[in-house]
C-alpha distance (Angstrom), angle and dihedral (degrees) to the residues before:
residue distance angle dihedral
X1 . . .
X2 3.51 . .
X3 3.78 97.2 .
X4 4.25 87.5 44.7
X5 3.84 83.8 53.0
X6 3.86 100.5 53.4
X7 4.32 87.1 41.5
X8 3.76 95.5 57.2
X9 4.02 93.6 43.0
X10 4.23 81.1 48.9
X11 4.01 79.2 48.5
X12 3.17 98.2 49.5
X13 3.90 108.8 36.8
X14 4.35 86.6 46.5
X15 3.51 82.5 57.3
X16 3.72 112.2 50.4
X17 4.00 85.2 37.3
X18 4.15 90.9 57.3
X19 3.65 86.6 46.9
X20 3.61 99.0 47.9
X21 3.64 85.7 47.9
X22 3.75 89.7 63.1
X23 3.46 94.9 56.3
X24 4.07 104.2 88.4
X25 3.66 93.4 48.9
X26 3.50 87.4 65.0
X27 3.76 97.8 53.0
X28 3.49 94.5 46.3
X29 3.50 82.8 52.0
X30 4.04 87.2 54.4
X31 3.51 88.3 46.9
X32 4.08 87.6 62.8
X33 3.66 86.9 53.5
X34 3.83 99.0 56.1
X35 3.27 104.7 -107.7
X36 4.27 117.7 134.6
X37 3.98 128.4 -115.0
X38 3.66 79.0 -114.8
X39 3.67 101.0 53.2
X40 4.15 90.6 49.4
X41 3.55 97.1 48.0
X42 3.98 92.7 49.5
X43 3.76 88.8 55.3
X44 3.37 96.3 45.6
X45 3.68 93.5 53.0
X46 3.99 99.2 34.0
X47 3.54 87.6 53.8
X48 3.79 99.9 42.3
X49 3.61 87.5 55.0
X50 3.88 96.0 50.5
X51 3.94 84.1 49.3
X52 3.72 101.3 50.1
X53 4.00 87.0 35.3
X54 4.19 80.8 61.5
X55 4.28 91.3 47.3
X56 3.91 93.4 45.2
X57 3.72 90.3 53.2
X58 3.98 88.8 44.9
X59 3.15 96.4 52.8
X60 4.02 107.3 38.5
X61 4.71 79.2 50.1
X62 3.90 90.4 54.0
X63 3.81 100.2 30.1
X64 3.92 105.3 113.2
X65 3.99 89.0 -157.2
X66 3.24 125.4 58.1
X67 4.05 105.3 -99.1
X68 4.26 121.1 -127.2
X69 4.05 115.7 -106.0
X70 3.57 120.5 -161.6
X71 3.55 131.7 -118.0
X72 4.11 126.6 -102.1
X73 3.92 80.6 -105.4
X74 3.58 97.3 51.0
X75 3.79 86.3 44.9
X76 3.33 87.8 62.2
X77 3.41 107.7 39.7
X78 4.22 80.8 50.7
X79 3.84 92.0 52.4
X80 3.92 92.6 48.3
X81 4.13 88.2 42.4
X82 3.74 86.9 57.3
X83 3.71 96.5 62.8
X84 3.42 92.8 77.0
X85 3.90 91.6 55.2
X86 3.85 89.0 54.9
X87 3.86 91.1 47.1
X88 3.91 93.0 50.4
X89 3.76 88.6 57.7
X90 3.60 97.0 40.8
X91 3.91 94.0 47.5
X92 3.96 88.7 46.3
X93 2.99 101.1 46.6
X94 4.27 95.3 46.9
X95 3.64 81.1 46.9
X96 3.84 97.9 64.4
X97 3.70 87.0 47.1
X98 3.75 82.8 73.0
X99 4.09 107.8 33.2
X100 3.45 138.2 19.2
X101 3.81 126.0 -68.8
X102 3.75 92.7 -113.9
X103 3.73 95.1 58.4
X104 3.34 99.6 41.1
X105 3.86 91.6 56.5
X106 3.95 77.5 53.4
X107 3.02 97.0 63.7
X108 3.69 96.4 36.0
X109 3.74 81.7 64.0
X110 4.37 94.4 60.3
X111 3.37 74.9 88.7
X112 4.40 88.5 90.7
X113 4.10 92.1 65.4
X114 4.02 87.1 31.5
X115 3.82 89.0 60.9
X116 3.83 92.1 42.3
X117 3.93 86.2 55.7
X118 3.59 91.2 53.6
X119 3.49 101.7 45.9
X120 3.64 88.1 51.4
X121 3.38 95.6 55.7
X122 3.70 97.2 39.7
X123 4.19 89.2 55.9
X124 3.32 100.6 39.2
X125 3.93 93.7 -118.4
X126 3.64 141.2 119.9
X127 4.15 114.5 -118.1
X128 3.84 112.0 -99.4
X129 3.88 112.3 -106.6
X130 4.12 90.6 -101.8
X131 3.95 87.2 58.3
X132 3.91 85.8 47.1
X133 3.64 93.9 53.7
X134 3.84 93.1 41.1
X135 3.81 91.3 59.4
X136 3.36 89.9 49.8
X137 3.57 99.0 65.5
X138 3.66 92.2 39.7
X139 3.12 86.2 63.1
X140 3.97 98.1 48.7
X141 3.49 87.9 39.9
X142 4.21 90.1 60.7
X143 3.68 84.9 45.0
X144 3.99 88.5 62.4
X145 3.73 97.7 28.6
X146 3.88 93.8 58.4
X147 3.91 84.7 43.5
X148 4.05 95.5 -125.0
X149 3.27 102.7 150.4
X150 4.08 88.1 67.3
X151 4.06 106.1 91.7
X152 3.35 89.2 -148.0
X153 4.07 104.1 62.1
X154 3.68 123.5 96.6
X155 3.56 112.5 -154.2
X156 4.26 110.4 -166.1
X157 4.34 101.7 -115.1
X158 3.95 84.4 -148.6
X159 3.91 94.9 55.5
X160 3.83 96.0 38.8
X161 4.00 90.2 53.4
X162 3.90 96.2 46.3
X163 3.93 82.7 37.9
X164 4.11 83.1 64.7
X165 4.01 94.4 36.0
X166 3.85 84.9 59.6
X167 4.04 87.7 54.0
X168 4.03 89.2 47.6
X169 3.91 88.3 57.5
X170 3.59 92.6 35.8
X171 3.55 92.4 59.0
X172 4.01 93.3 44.5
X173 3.89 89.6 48.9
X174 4.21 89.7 53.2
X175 4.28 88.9 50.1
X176 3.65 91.8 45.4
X177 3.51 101.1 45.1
X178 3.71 93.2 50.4
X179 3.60 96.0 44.7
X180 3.59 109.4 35.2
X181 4.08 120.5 78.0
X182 3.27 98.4 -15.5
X183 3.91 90.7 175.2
X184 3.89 99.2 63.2
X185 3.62 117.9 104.3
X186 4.06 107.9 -94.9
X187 4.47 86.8 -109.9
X188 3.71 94.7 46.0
X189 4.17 92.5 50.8
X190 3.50 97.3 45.9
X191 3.98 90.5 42.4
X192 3.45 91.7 60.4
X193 4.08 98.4 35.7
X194 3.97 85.0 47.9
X195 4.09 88.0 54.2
X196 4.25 84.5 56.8
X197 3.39 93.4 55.4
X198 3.70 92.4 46.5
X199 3.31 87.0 62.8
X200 3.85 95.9 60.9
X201 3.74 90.9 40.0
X202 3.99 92.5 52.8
X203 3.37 93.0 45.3
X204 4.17 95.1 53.9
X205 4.33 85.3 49.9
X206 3.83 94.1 59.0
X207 4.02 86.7 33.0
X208 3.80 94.2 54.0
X209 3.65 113.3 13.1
X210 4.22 111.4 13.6
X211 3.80 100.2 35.1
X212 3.78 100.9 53.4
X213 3.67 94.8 47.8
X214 3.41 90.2 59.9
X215 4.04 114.7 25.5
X216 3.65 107.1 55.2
X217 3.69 81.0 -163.7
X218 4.10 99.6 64.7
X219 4.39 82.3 40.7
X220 3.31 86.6 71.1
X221 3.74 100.6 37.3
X222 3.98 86.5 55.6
X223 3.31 92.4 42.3
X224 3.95 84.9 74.2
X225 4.15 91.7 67.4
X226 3.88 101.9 36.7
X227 3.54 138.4 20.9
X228 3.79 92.2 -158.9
X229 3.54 112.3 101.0
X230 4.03 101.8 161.4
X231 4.00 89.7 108.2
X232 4.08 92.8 60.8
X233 3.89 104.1 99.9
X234 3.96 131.6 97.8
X235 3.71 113.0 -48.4
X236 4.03 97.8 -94.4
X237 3.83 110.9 -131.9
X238 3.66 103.0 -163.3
X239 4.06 86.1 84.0
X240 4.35 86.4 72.3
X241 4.02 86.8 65.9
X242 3.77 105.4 24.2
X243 3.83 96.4 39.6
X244 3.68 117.5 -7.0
X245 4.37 93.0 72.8
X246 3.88 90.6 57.1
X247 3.57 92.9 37.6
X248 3.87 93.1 51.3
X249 3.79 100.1 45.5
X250 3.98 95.3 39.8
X251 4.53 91.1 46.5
X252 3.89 109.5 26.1
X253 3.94 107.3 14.0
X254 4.34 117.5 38.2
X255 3.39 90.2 27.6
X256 4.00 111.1 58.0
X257 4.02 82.3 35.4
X258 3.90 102.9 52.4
X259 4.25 85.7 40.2
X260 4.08 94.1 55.7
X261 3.84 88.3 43.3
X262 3.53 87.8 40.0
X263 3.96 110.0 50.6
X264 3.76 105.0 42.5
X265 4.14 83.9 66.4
X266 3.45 103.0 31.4
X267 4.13 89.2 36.3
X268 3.56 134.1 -135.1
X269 3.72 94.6 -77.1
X270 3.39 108.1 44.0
X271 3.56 93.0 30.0
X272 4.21 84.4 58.6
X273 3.75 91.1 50.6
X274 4.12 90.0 53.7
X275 3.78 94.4 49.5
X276 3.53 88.3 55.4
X277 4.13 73.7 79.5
X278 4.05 83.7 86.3
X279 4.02 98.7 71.0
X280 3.99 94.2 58.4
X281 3.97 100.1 37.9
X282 3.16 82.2 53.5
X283 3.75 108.2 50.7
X284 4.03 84.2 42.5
X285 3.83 87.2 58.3
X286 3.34 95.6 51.8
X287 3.46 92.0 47.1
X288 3.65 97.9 47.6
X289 4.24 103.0 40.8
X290 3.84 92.7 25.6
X291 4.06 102.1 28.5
X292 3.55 100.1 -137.6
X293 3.61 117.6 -178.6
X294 3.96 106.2 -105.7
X295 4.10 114.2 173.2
X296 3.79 133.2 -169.5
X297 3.60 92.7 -94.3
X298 3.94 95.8 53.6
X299 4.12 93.1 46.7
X300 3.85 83.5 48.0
X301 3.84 88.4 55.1
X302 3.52 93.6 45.8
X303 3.52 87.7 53.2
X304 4.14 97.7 56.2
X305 3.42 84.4 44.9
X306 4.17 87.4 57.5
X307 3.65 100.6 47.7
X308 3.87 90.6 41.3
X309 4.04 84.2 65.4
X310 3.47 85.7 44.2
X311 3.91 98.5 54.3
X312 4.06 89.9 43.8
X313 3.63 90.0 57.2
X314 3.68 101.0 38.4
X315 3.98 112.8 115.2
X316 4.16 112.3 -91.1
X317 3.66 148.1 -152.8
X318 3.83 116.9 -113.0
X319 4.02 101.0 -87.9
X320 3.93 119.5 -173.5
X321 3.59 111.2 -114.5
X322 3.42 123.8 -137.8
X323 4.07 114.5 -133.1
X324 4.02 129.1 -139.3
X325 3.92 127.0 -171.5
């Protein structure tokens, strides 16, 4: 039973990390159709919120026992939480306006030293040698997988920084959804954390797209950070059908619901080492559907980067820890 347990969280996390993988292919691939950074991440999250809206009803109708609801302070605390999942998207996604797909997800993945950083802060205690090492070769493994030891390359400033800013807020979306309410129901936590980072996402359309068509006022204002002003026009709301349903169920919906399935069998370690599984699905889908350039010396990045996860996650001996104030 044991053994069945551990194979379907395996399954399950594998699964919901291949898909999310997929997922920045297809805006780039939104991106070639016209539509704005602003228009993909509103359909995403509209329609993520209409869908888990559906599964939290569902679930509280068939639930035999009566299901936990949060206080107005975890509310809160959810709702604040959830910025950081609308800023990971929005900083992604701007970033693969600027580079390709496959080193954006790169980047995304800093994220394994970033969290190390935290924790070490957070607990007061220096990383053990193993988690040393591992960030090490993350580290030269982004070197090779963004290919910057070639002269030649040009990586885009703009999309490497938002590249890391998406990492940041990856990393503070990972703490908070582990630590924070831990007792809701899977729907109803994501429901409300998805409603925070609708906030952020709403804000950036009337910010970048809404606002300055209207308020000649905030045109000028945002005239001050870009001089780009093709993506200023009426919100276009052919993305919600053409777009926004893929979008939705491969960022905000399968996902989250196949990983909190997933990791309590598989467990947090090996269940970290399988969702690695995201960075080369989806630097083979961008190669494949969008036919990005990917050399030797990028797959052979990727790979460091890969068994780094794996050697942070792998089970260890009881090491003393040395503690900071």
């Amino acid at each position: 039973m044991m053994k069945k347990n551990i194979l379907k969280g395996v399954l399950f996390v594998g699964i919901g990390a291949s898909i999310y993988g997929m997922l920045a292919t297809f805006v780039k691939l939104a991106y070639e159709d016209g539509y704005t950074t602003s228009e993909v991440t509103t359909s995403q999250f509209i329609l993520g919120l209409v869908g888990l809206l559906i599964l939290n009803i569902i679930q509280t109708i068939t639930s035999k026992q009566k299901l936990s609801s949060p206080t107005s302070k975890e509310v809160r605390t959810l709702l604040l939480a959830g910025t950081s999942l609308g800023c990971t998207s929005l900083f992604y996604y701007i970033a693969v306006q600027y580079i390709n797909v496959s080193i954006a997800i790169v980047l995304l993945m800093q994220s394994v030293w970033f969290s190390v950083v935290v924790e070490s802060f957070l607990t007061k205690k220096l990383p053990n040698a193993r988690k040393v090492v591992s960030v090490i070769i993350v580290l030269a493994g982004t070197i090779l997988a963004t290919n910057l030891i070639n002269t030649e390359i040009e990586l885009d400033f703009k999309g490497v920084f938002w590249g890391l800013m998406a990492a940041a807020s990856y990393t503070l979306t990972m703490f908070t959804s582990n630590t924070l309410a831990t007792h809701l129901p899977v729907f109803r936590k994501s429901f409300i954390m998805l409603c925070g980072g609708s906030i952020v996402i709403f804000a950036f359309l009337f910010f970048a797209q809404i606002g300055p068509l209207h308020f000649d006022g905030l045109r000028s204002f945002y005239l001050n950070f870009t001089e780009n002003t093709e993506h200023i026009h009426s919100f276009n709301y052919s993305i919600l059908w053409k777009y926004g349903l893929i979008l939705s169920l491969f960022g905000t919906i399968i996902p989250p619901i196949l990983f909190n399935v997933g990791f309590p069998n598989a467990g947090l370690g090996l269940g970290s080492i399988v969702s690695s599984l995201e960075l080369p699905v989806s630097v083979t889908m961008a190669f494949v559907l969008l036919g990005e350039k990917v050399i030797m010396i990028q797959w052979l990045g990727i790979a460091l980067i890969l068994f780094a996860i794996v050697l942070m996650n792998l089970p260890k001996k009881e090491e003393k820890v040395v503690e900071f104030s």
